[in-house]
Each structure stands twice: as structure tokens, then as C-alpha cells.
N, C-alpha and C positions, 0 to 999 in steps of 0.2 A: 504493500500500500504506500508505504514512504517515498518509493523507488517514482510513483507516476508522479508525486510533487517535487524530486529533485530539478535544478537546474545544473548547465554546465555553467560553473564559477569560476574562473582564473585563478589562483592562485594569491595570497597578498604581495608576495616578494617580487610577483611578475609584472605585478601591473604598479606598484607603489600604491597600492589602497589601503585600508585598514585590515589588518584580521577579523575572521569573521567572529570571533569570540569577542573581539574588541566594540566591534560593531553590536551584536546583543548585547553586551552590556551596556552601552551607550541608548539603547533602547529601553532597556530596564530603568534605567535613572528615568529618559525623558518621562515616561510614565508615571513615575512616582513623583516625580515631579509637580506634574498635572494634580494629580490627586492631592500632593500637600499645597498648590498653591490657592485650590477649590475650600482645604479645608480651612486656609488659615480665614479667607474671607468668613466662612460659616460657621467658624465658631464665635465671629464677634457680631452675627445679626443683631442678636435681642441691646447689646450694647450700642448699634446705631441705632436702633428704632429708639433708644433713653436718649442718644446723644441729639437727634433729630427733633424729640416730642413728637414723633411720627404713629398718627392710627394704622391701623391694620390695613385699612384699603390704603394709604400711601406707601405701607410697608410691602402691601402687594405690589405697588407701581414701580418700585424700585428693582424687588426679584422680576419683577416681568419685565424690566431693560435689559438684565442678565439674560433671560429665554429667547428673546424677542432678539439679541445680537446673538447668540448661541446659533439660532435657527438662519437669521441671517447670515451669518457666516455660513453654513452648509450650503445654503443653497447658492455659491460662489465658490466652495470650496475647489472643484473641479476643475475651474477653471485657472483659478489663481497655483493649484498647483501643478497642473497644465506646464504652466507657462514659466513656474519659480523651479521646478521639480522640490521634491518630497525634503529635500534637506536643507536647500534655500527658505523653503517655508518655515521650516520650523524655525530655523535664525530667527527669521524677522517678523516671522507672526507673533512667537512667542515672546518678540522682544515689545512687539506691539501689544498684547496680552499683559508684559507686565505696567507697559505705559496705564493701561487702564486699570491695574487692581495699586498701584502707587497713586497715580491722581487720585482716585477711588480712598485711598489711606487721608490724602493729605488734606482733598474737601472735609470730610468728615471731622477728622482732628481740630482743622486748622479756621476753614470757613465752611459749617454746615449749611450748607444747599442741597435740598432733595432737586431738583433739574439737573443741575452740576450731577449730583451722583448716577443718578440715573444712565445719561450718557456715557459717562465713564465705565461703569458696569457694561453697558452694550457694548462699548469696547474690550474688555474685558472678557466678557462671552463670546464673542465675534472671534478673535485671537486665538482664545484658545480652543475653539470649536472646531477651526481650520486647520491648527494643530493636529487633535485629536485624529482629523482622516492622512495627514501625512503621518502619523507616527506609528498609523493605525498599516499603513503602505509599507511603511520601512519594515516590520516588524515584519507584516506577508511575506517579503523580497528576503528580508533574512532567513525565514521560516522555510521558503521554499530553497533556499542555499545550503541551506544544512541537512533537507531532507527528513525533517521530522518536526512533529506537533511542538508547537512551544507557544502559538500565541497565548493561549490564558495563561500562561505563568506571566508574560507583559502585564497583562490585566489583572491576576494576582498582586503586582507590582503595582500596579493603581490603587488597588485596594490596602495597598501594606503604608504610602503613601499620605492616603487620605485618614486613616489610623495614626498617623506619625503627629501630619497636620493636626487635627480635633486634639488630640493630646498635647502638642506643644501649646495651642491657645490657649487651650483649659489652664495649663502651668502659669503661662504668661499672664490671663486673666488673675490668677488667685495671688502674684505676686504682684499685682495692679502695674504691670507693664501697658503705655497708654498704646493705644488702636493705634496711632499713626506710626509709632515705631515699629509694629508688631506688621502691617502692611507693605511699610514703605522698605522694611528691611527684607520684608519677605520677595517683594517684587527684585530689588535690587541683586537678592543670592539668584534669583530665577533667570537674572538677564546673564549673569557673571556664569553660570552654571549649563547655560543653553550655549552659549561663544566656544566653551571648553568641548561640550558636548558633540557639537556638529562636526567637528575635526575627527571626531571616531565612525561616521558615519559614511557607509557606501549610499552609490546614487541607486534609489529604488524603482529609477525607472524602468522599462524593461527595452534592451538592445535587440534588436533586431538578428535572429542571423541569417546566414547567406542562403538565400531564395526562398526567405521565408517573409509574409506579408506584412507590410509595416502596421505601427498603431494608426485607427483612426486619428485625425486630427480637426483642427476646430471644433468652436462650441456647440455647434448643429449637430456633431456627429458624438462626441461627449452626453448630448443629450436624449440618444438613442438608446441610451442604457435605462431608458426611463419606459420603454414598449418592448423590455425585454422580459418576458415572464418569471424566466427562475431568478433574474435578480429583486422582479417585486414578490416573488413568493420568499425569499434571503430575509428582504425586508419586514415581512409578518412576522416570522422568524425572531428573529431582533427586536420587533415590534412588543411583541407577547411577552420574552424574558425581561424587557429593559425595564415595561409596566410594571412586570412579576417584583423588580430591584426597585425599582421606583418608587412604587404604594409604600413598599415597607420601608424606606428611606423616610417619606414623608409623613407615616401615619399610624407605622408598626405600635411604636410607642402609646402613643393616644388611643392606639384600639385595644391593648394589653391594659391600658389604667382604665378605659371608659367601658370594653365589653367584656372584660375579665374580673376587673377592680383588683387588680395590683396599687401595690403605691409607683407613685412616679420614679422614687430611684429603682424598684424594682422593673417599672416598664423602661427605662434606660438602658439596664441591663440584659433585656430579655434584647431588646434592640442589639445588642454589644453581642450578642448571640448569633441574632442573623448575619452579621457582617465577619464574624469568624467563619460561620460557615457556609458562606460565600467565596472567602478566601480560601479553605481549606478544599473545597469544592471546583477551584480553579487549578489548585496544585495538585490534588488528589487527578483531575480529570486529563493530565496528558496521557501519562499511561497508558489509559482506559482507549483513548481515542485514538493511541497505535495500534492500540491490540485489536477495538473492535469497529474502529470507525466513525464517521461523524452522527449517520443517520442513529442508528442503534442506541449511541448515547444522546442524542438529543430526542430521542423518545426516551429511554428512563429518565432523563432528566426532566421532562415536561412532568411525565407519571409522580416521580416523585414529587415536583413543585403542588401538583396537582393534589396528592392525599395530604401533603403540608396544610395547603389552603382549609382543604374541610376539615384537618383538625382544630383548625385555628378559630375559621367560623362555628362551627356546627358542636365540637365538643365543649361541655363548661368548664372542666375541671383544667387548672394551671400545667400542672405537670404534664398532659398528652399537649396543651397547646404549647406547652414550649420545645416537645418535642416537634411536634409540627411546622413553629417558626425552622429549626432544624434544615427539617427536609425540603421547604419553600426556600432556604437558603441555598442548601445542595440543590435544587432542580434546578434554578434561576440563574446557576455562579457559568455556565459554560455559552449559553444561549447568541452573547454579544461577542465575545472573540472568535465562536466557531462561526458567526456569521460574516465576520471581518474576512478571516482566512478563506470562507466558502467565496467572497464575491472579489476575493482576489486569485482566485483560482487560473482566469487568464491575465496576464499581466499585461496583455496588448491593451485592456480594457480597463484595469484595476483603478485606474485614480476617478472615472467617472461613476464603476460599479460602487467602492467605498463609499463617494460620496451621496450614490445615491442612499444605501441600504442603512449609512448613520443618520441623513434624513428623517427617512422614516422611521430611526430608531430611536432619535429625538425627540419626536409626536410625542412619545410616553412622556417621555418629561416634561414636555411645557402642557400637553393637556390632563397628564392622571393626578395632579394634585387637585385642582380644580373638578371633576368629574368625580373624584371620592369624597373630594370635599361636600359636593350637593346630594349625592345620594346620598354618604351620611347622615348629611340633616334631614335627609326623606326617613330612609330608614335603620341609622345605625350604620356607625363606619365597619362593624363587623358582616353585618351585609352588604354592604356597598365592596367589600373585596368579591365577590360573586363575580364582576366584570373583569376583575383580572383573575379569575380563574378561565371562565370563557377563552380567554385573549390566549392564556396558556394552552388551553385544548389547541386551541386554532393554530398555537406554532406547534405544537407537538402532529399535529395532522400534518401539515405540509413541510415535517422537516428533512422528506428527500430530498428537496431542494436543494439540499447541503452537501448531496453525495457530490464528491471528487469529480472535473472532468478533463477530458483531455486539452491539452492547450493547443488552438489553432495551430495546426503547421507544425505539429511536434510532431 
């Protein structure tokens, strides 16, 4: 199975590039990277909403500049790395990324203005959103170099990352480090650390070889990836798992205190649950996905996301729902990397395939907080997880999608 996603590599010494072990781990950082520079902003929300005097719908207006440049960036993303390729971007996007979580610091600390922030954050979101689908490329391009599964252990790295960040802020909060420095230092390691980083890194694009058909070019034809079936069936895929990570990001906690009645450090911790085993769920899953493949494990992973849910919903008692959070954690943790690696499968197509399929994988995020948010108040945030159980069926139904295929002209 390894053997159909090898490519021919040169050698490092032959061509003067990086090693390819140098190169993964350059991957490994940028990832985690992302993830601690996402968590330093969110662990100091409830402290700009004080610094602000900021209600709840303005506090919405603000995370919805973050989603609303998040998305905007995606749907540019293609293009812009198109034209930068995958390790240019990341330079300057993420150097742009940090321009907006630094401004982002300095408004807040310095001259609170909600307009000011807002914009900043779309920057911010924007940056690194574009990010996310090059680094999501380089990681393919490495993956397929080495000839064996590795993206979710990147994604592991994201998640190990975004763990680091929430606990650094937490420290930094209780020893009353103020926000500007806590932002502004964090944007500034992020620029100094992305400069370092791009020097380890091969070009993701994919080279042509001899009498074999080049990539499409221009945005017309970039945008043909969009009437291509199995990369919008990639996308449900993605879709289903990201909601499955999503809800519980946003709501895990509140559903354990409000339809379990835990106390809140207890629903913190049942939360601190899911996110290990997610992680645990993304390392655990390379193995799994040499030995047995994509589809196979993205059906037991649905199945399991899947009895997680109904324990969570449906049983009263604590102990099987925290077993349950568990297993929605394990179904949930493979969904977004195996669909990265699936729609980078041809590399003549991959930077439009990516950008399409994190798109759609986005939707979760910018509409499942809101969507659980209003069924909750219909009926209870532990019913309103029903929709992302659905959404899990539905990527677990179509996740042949993901089966391996040949690459043009190979």
C-alpha cells in the first residue's frame, strides 16, 4: 500500500535541499506552531471581553472577524499558493498572521477599539488559514516522499501545540502577565521561528516528469476541483469529523455541566479528556492506517465517534458519558488529516484539491457553534449534538472516497 504513494525523491546531497527528516520536522514545528499561536489568542478571550466592556453579541462580532478572514482566506488560498508555492506562503503569510495577532495584542493592551480588533483578527484568521493549506501540502509532498502515513502525527503536533499554548496562558494569566506582552511576544517568537523554519523546507510543488502531463494552470482551471466528485465527497469527509472536533471544542464542557450536572472544573476536565484522546487517536492511528488503510479506518472511526455520541447524549450516568466523550474523541482524531493526504493524493492537482476540501472543512467551524448554539436553546445542547452525529454517519458513509488512487501518468 505504501509503495502506490511513494514518489521518486533525489536524494538531499544531490540536489543541495534539505533532508527529508529535516524537512518533517520543520513540519512538525510549523504545526504546532499554529496551534500555540491559536491558543495563546484563546486563552485570553474572557480577558478582552473585561478589557473591552464588551457584550456577548460584540464578543460574537469580534470571533466572527476571526471566521469570516479564516474563510476568506480559503477561498484565495489556491490561488495565492499557486503563485507563492507552499513554502513562500508560509514565510509571508504567517509573517502576515503574526502582523495581525501583534496588532491584535497591542489594540487591546494599548488603545481598546472593538473595529481596530476586529480587522486585525480577520487578519489574523486570513494568514493563518492560508497557512494551514500550505503546510497542510508540504506535509502531503513529505508524506508521499517517505512512502508512509505520517500526516496525523503533523496534526497530533497541532494538537500537542494548542495544549502547550492554553497552558502557557493559563501560567501567564495567574502570574498577571498583561495580554499585550503575552500576544505581542507570542506573534514576534512566531515570525523569528517561521524565517528559521522555511530554510528546512522542500518545494511541495509537484515537478513534472519526462512525458508526463503538466499541472493545470490558472485560476479557471484551479477551480475545476470544485465539479470534481470525490474531492467534494473528501470534503463531507472532513466536513462531519471537523463538526464531530468542533461541537466539542465549543460546547463539550457546557453540555457535561448543563446535561450531566458536573461542576464546571469537573466539565473542564472531562473536556481535557477529549483533547487527549484526540491526540492519542492521531498517534495511535498511523499504524492502523499502514496496516489497514484509509477507508476501513475511517469507518471504525466514524462507528466509534458515532456510539461516543449516544453515550454522551442518551446515557445519564457520568462515568459511561465520559467514556463516550473517549470514543467521540478517538472517532473524530483521524477524519481531517486522512482527508488532507486523500485530496493530495494527485499532486498535479493538490494545492486546489486542499484548498478546496479545508473549505468545506471550515463550514464546521464558522457555522457549528452557532447551529448548536440555537438548537440548544430549542432543545438542550445534549440534543442538539444529534446533528453532529448525522454529519458523522454521513462521513462514515462516503469515506471511500479516501481510498488511494493512482496518480495521472504514473
Amino acid at each position: 500500500m505504501t509503495a502506490d504513494r511513494t514518489s521518486s525523491v533525489a536524494p538531499a546531497a544531490s540536489t543541495g535541499l534539505p533532508s527529508l527528516s529535516a524537512w518533517r520536522n520543520a513540519v512538525f514545528v510549523i504545526f504546532a506552531l499554529q496551534g500555540f499561536s491559536f491558543a495563546a489568542w484563546a486563552s485570553r478571550v474572557p480577558q478582552v471581553r473585561d478589557i473591552l466592556h464588551a457584550s456577548t453579541a460584540e464578543m460574537g462580532l469580534v470571533l466572527g472577524g476571526l471566521a469570516v478572514g479564516a474563510v476568506g482566506g480559503l477561498l484565495g488560498s489556491s490561488h495565492i499558493v499557486s503563485r507563492l508555492g507552499a513554502t513562500r506562503t508560509i514565510q509571508v503569510l504567517y509573517c502576515m498572521a503574526s502582523v495581525g495577532l501583534l496588532g491584535a495584542g497591542a489594540v487591546v493592551a494599548f488603545a481598546p477599539n472593538l473595529p481596530a480588533l476586529v480587522v486585525l483578527l480577520a487578519v489574523f484568521g486570513a494568514g493563518t488559514s492560508i497557512v494551514d493549506v500550505a503546510m497542510n501540502l508540504s506535509g502531503a509532498a513529505n508524506e508521499r516522499a517517505i512512502g508512509r502515513t505520517i500526516m496525523p502525527l503533523f496534526h497530533a503536533s497541532f494538537s500537542l501545540g494548542t495544549v502547550a499554548g492554553a497552558g502557557l496562558g493559563s501560567l501567564l494569566l495567574l502570574v498577571h502577565v498583561p495580554i499585550g506582552v503575552h500576544l505581542i511576544g507570542t506573534a514576534a517568537l512566531a515570525v523569528v521561528v517561521t524565517l528559521v523554519l522555511v530554510r528546512f523546507l522542500r518545494p511541495a510543488e509537484h515537478q513534472p516528469e519526462h512525458g508526463e502531463e503538466a499541472a493545470p494552470s490558472g485560476w479557471r482551471a484551479r477551480l475545476t476541483v470544485w465539479r470534481d466528485p470525490r474531492v467534494l465527497l473528501i470534503g463531507i469527509i472532513i466536513l462531519g469529523m471537523a463538526f464531530a472536533e468542533g461541537s466539542a471544542n465549543d460546547w463539550l464542557n457546557l453540555a457535561m455541566v448543563d446535561g450531566h450536572h458536573v461542576g464546571q472544573a469537573a466539565g473542564a476536565a472531562v473536556y481535557a479528556v477529549f483533547v487527549a484522546a484526540m491526540t492519542v487517536g492521531r498517534i495511535a492511528g498511523v499504524p492502523l492506517l499502514d496496516r489497514f488503510g484509509r477507508v476501513p479506518v475511517l469507518r471504525v472511526s466514524a462507528l466509534a465517534a458515532v456510539v461516543g455520541l449516544l453515550l454522551v447524549i442518551v446515557v445519564p450516568g457520568v462515568p459511561l458519558a465520559i467514556v463516550g466523550v473517549v470514543l467521540w474523541g478517538l472517532g473524530a482524531a483521524l477524519g481531517f488529516p486522512v482527508g488532507m493526504s486523500a485530496a493530495s493524493d494527485d499532486p498535479r492537482t493538490a494545492t486546489a484539491s486542499v484548498s478546496a476540501v479545508a473549505t468545506i472543512g471550515y463550514c464546521a467551524f464558522l457555522i457549528g457553534p452557532p447551529v448548536i448554539g440555537f438548537l440548544g436553546q430549542q432543545f438542550g445542547i445534549l440534543n442538539a449534538f444529534v446533528v453532529v452525529l448525522v454529519l458523522i454517519v454521513l462521513a462514515g458513509a462516503v469515506s471511500g472516497a479516501a481510498r488511494p488512487v493512482a496518480r495521472a501518468g504514473a
